[in-house]
C-alpha positions in Angstrom: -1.0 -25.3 -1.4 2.2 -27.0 -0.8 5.1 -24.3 -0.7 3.2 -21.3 -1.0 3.2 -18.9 2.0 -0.1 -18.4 3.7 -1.6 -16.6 6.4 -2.9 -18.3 9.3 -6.3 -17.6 10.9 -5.3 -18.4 14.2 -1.9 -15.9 14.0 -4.3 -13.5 12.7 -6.5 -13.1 15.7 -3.6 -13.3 17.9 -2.7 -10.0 16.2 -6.2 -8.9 16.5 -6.6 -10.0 20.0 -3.5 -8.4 21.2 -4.1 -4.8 19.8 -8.1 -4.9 21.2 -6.1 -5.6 24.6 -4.0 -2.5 24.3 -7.3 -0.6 23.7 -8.7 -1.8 26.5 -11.2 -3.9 24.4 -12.3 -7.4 26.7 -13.8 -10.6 25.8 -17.4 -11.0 27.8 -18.6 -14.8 28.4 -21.9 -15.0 30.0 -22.6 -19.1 31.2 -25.6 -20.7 29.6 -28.3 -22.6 32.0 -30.0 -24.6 29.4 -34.0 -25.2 29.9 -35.6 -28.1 30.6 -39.1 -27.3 30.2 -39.4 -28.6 26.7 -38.8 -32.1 27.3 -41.7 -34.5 27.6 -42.9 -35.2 31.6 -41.2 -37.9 33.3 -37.9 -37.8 30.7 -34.5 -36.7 32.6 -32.1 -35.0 30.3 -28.1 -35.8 31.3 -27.7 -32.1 30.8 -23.9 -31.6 31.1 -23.6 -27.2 31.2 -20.8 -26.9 33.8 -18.5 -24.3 31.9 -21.2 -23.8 29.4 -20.7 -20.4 27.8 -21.4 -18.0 25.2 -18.5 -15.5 24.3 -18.1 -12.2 22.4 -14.6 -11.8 20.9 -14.5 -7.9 22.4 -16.8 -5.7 24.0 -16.4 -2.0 25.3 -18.7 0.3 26.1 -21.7 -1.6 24.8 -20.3 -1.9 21.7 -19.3 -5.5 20.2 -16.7 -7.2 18.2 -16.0 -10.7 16.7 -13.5 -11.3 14.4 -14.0 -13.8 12.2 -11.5 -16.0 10.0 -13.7 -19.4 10.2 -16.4 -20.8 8.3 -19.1 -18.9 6.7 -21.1 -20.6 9.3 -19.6 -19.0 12.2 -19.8 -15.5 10.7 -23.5 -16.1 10.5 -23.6 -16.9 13.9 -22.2 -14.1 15.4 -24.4 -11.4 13.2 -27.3 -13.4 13.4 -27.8 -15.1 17.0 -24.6 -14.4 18.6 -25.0 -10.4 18.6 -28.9 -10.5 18.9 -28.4 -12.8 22.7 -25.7 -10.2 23.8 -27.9 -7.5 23.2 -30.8 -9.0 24.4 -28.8 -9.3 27.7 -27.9 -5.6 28.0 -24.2 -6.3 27.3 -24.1 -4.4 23.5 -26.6 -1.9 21.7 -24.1 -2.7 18.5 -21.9 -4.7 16.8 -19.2 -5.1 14.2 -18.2 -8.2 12.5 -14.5 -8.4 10.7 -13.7 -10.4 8.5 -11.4 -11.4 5.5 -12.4 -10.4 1.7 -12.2 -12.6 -0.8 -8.3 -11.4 -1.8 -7.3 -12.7 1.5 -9.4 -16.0 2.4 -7.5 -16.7 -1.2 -4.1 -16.7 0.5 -5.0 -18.3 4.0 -4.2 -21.5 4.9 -7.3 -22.9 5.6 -10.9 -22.2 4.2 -12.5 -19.3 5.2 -15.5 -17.2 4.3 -15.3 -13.8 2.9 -16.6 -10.4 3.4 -18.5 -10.5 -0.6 -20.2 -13.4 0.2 -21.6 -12.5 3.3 -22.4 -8.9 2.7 -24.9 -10.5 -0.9 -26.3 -12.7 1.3 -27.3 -10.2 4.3 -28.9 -8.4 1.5 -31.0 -11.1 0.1 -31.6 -12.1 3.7 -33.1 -8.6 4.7 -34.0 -7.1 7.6 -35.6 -8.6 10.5 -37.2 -7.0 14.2 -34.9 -9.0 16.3 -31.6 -7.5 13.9 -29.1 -5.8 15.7 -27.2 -2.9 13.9 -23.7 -4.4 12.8 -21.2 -3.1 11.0 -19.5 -5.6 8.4 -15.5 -4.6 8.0 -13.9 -6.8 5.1 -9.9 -7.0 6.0 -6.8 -7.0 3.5 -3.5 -7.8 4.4 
């Protein structure tokens, strides 16, 4: 979209990061220690996990918050594995997941998935035991 003005993801959740901050809003990594277990007897994995984490944008008082201006893929993620493993450990009993609507992935500079898209496809999805309760937000500028 040469010389058309676009927002940037990555500005964007500096904004978002920096008013969470003021709230006292935190990120919460917790390291990953990857099984072994699986593999067959007698094979030795070159497991490499030093610094290996999983992180939640922002978390206060068990509730937690990723905002997302990536790829559908990642927004998935986050509602489906990412928020599930976080509660599992104790760390949220909710979440909320913000991201863009289709107005605004329109005028971004890169690709992004929107808040239609992945709001129809929750609800074709439906619900499952292991779901955690998550609140969608689609964002305008």
């Amino acid at each position: 979209m040469l010389g058309k003005m676009l927002f940037s993801p990555k500005e964007l959740n500096i904004g978002f990061r920096t008013g969470f901050a003021l709230c006292k809003w935190r990120k919460h990594r917790v390291p990953c220690v990857y099984p072994t277990e699986y593999y067959t007897p007698g094979y030795q994995p070159r497991l490499q996990t030093n610094g290996a984490f999983r992180e939640m944008d922002f978390v206060k008082e068990k509730l937690g918050v990723e905002v997302q201006f990536g790829k559908y893929a990642f927004m998935v993620y986050n509602v489906c594995a990412k928020m599930t493993i976080f509660q599992n450990m104790g760390i949220i009993n909710a979440g909320i997941e913000v991201v863009p609507v289709q107005q605004l992935a329109a005028e971004m500079s890169t690709g992004v998935s929107y808040f239609e898209q992945f709001v129809w496809d929750l609800q074709q999805r439906g619900t499952s035991n292991i779901d955690v309760p998550v609140l969608i937000i689609g964002v305008d500028a």
